[in-house]
C-alpha positions as CSV (number, residue, x, y, z in Angstrom):
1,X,20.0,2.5,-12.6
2,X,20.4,-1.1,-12.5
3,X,18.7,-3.5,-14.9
4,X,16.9,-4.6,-12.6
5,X,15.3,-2.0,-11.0
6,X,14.6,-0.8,-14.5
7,X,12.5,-3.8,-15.5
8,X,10.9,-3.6,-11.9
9,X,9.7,0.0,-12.9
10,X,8.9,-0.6,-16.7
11,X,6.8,-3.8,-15.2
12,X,5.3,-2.0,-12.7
13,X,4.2,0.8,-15.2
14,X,3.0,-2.1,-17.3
15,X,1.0,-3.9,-15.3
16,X,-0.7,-0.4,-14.1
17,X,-1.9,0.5,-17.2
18,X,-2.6,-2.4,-18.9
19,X,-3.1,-5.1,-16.2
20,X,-1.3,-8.1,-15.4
21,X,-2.8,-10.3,-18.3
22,X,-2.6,-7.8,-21.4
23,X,0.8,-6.6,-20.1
24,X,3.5,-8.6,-22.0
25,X,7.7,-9.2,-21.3
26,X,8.0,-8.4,-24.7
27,X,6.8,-4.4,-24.0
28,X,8.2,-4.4,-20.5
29,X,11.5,-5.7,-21.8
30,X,11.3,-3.0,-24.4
31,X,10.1,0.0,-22.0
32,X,13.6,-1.0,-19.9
33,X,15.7,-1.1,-22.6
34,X,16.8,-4.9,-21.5
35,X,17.9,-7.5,-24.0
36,X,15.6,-10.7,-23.5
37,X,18.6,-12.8,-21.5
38,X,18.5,-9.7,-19.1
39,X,14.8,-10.0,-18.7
40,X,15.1,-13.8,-17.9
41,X,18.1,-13.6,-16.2
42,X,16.4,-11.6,-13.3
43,X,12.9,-13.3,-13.8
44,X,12.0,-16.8,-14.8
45,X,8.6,-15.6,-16.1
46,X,6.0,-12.6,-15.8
47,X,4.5,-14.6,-13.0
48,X,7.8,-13.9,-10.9
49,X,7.8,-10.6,-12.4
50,X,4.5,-9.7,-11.1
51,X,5.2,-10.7,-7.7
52,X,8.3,-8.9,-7.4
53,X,6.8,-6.1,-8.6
54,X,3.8,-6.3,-6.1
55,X,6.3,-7.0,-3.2
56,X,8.3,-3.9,-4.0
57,X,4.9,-1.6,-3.9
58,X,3.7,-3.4,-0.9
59,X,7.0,-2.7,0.6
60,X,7.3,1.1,-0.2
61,X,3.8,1.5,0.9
62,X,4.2,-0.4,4.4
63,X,7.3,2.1,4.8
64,X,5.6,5.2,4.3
65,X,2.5,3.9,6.5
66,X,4.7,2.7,9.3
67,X,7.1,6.0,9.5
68,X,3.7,8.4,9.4
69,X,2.4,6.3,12.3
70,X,5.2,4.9,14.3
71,X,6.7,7.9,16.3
72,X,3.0,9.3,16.8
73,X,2.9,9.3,21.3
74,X,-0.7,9.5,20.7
75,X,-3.8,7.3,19.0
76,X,-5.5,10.3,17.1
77,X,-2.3,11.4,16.2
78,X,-1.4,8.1,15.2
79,X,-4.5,7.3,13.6
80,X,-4.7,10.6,11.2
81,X,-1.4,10.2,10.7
82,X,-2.1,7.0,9.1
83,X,-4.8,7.8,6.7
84,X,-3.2,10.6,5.5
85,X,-0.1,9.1,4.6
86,X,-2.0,6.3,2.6
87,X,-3.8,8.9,0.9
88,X,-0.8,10.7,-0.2
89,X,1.5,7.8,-1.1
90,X,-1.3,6.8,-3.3
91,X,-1.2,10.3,-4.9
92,X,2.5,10.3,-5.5
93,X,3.2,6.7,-6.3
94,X,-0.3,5.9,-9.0
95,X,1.1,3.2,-10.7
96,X,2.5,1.2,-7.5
97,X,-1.0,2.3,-6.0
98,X,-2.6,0.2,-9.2
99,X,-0.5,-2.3,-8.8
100,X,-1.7,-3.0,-5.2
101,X,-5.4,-2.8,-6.2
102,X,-5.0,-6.1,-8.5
103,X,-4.7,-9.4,-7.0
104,X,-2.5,-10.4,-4.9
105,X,0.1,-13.2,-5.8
106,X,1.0,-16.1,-3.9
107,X,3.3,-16.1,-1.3
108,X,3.4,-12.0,-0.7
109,X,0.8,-12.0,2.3
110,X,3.2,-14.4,4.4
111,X,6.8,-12.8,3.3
112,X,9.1,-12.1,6.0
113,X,8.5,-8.0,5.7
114,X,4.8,-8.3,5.6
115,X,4.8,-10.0,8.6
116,X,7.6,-7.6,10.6
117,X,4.8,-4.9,9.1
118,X,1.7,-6.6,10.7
119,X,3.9,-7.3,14.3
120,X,4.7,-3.4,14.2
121,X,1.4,-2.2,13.7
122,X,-0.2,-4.9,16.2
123,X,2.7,-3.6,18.7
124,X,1.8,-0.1,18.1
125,X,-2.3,-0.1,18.1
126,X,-1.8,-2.6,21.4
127,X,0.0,0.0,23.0
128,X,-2.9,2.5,22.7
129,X,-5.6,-0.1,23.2
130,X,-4.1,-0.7,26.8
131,X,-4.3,3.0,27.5
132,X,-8.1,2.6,26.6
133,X,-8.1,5.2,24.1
134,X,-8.8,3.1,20.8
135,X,-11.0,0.1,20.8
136,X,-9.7,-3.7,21.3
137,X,-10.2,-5.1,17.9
138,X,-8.3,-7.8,16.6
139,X,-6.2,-6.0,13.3
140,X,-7.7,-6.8,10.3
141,X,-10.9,-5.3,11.5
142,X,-8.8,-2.4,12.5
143,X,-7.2,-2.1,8.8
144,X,-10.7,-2.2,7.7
145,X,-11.8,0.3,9.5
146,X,-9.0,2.4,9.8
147,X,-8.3,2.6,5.7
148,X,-11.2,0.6,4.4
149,X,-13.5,4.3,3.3
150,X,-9.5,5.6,2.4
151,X,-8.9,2.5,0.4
152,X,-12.4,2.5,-1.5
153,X,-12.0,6.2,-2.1
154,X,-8.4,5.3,-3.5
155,X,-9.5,2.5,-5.8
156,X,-12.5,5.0,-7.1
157,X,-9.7,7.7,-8.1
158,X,-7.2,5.7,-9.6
159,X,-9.9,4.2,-11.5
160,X,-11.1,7.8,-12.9
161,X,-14.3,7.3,-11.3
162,X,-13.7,10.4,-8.8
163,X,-11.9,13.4,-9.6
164,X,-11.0,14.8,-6.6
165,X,-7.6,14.0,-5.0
166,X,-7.0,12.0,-2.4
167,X,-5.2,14.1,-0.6
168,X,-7.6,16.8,-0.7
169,X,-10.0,14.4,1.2
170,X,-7.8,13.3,3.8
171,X,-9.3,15.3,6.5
172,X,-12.6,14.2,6.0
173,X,-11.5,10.7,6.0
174,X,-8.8,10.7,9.1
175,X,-11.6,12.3,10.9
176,X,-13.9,9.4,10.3
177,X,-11.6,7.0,11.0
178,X,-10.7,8.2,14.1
179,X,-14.6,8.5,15.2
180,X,-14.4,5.0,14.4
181,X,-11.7,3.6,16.2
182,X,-11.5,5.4,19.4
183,X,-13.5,4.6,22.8
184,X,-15.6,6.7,23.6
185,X,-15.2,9.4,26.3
186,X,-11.1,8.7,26.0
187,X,-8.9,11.6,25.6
């Protein structure tokens, strides 16, 4: 594994379990068994660090998301398919999952992926909206209420607030999000 993808991962480990502000280069270098020039080499401080690192999550998460939903011909489908695969890539990936809880740096929400992410989405809930089978909302009320009880129930478990695993929920929660978002009386 490169250097840098080794820092990436001992930063984003790091920043999980100790947050952004306790989490230091010196322990991150040290977890990636990186020499300091190496550390600053790739990253001019932990501020650059952090957004890499929070990019990279974002990214693996938007891929999971979009490749669970993408290919689904229908809106239920779709919209199951969706919840579910937040839920698990939260199970499987805790750390990046943390990491996407914190704040968000500067710069992230307009990047070049996010966007492509957001177009893709909008293209694919448009799509289902003109067949009238999920309601006409513009997205980021659909985000909300498509993930918002996933996300809150995902922030709760990676907190140790709830012991129950995400995925184990999932029905529950695709169910209700589907209630939510489709027009009634559509098939």
């Amino acid at each position: 594994m490169k250097i840098r993808d080794r820092l990436l991962l001992a930063a984003e480990r790091q920043f999980a379990e100790h947050g952004v502000l306790d989490a230091t280069l010196n322990d991150i270098r040290a977890a990636a068994e990186a020499s300091v020039g190496a550390l600053y080499h790739h990253f001019p401080d932990k501020a650059d660090l952090y957004r890499q690192v929070w990019a990279n999550a974002l990214t693996d998460y938007q891929q999971h998301f979009y490749a669970a939903v993408a290919d689904c011909a229908d809106a239920e489908t779709g919209v199951v398919a969706g919840v579910h695969a937040h839920l698990r890539w939260v199970q499987e990936n805790q750390y990046r999952a943390t990491v996407l809880t914190a704040a968000r740096p500067p710069g992230v929400r307009e990047s070049e992926r996010n966007l492509e992410f957001f177009t893709s989405v909008r293209r694919w809930w448009r799509t289902h909206v003109a067949y009238g089978t999920v309601r006409d909302l513009e997205l980021d009320l659909v985000y909300a209420l498509w993930l918002g009880a996933a996300q809150e129930y995902s922030r709760q478990w990676l907190g140790g607030n709830i012991r129950t695993a995400p995925t184990d929920v999932a029905p529950e929660l695709a169910a209700a999000a589907w209630a939510t978002l489709r027009v009634e009386g559509a098939e």
